[in-house]
Structure formats: structure tokens, C-alpha cells
Steps between C-alpha positions, in 0.01 A plus 500: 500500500374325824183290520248537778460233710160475746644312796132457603191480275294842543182367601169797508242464790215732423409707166300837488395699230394864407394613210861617400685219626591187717648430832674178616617467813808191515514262730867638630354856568552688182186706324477533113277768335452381088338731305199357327611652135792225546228229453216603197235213659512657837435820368244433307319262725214599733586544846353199581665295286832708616394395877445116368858387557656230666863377606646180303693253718664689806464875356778403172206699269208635505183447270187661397287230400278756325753639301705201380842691689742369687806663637776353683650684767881476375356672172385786706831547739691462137260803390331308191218625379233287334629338165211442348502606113263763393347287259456237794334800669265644268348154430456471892292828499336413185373193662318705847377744275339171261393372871285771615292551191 
């Protein structure tokens, strides 16, 4: 079996996001379309906390301040989804619903 090598780090450039998923556009040309059900926080965050991201360093990840996520752009070309657990998850959600009471 033969190991994938990145002869250049994939870098993203701009993030978009719909209701049903994500777009980042790479620095070398390439588009990738993520759908949302990959990541639990982003799809059950408000779309303004969806549209609250930012890129770390020169585009290696992105974050969502809001959310607590970060996802690194390898992870995405590799096809990983999120690996949070659902425990991990359920105490997340447990926590905004606790917040807006």
C-alpha cells in the first residue's frame, strides 16, 4: 500500500456556506463542496454563527469561533468527517440549549 504524499500544503482562500453545506475555494485553484451533516456544530449552528468563520495561519484550517470547530484543510481533501464523539456532541448542544433559557 502506497502513502500519499502532498508535495505542497493545500492552503483554502475563501469559505461559503449554505444551509446544506460548505465551499472552499484552495489557493492552487481547486473548489471543495462539504456537506454540513459531515460536521454536527455547523449544522446545528445559526447561520450566523455558520457565516462567523475565519482562516488560521495562511488558509491550513478554518474556524468558527462561535462554534468551537476547526477543520484543517488536509482533513477535508483526505475526506474526514468531524470526529467528534457523540457524547462530546450532545453535551455541546446541551450547553446552547442551557444558554438560551
Amino acid at each position: 500500500m502506497s502513502t500519499l504524499v502532498l508535495e505542497i500544503e493545500p492552503l483554502a482562500t475563501t469559505v461559503s456556506v449554505t444551509p446544506d453545506d460548505f465551499t472552499v475555494d484552495l489557493a492552487d485553484g481547486r473548489r471543495i463542496f462539504v456537506p454540513l451533516a459531515w460536521y454536527p456544530r455547523l449544522l446545528n449552528a445559526s447561520d450566523a454563527e455558520r457565516q462567523n468563520w475565519r482562516l488560521l495561519g495562511d488558509g491550513y484550517a478554518i474556524e468558527w469561533p462561535d462554534l468551537d470547530e476547526h477543520i484543517g484543510i488536509e482533513g477535508l481533501l483526505a475526506g474526514r468527517h468531524s470526529g467528534e464523539s457523540p457524547k462530546s456532541l450532545e453535551h455541546w448542544l446541551a450547553s446552547r440549549r442551557d444558554s438560551r433559557q
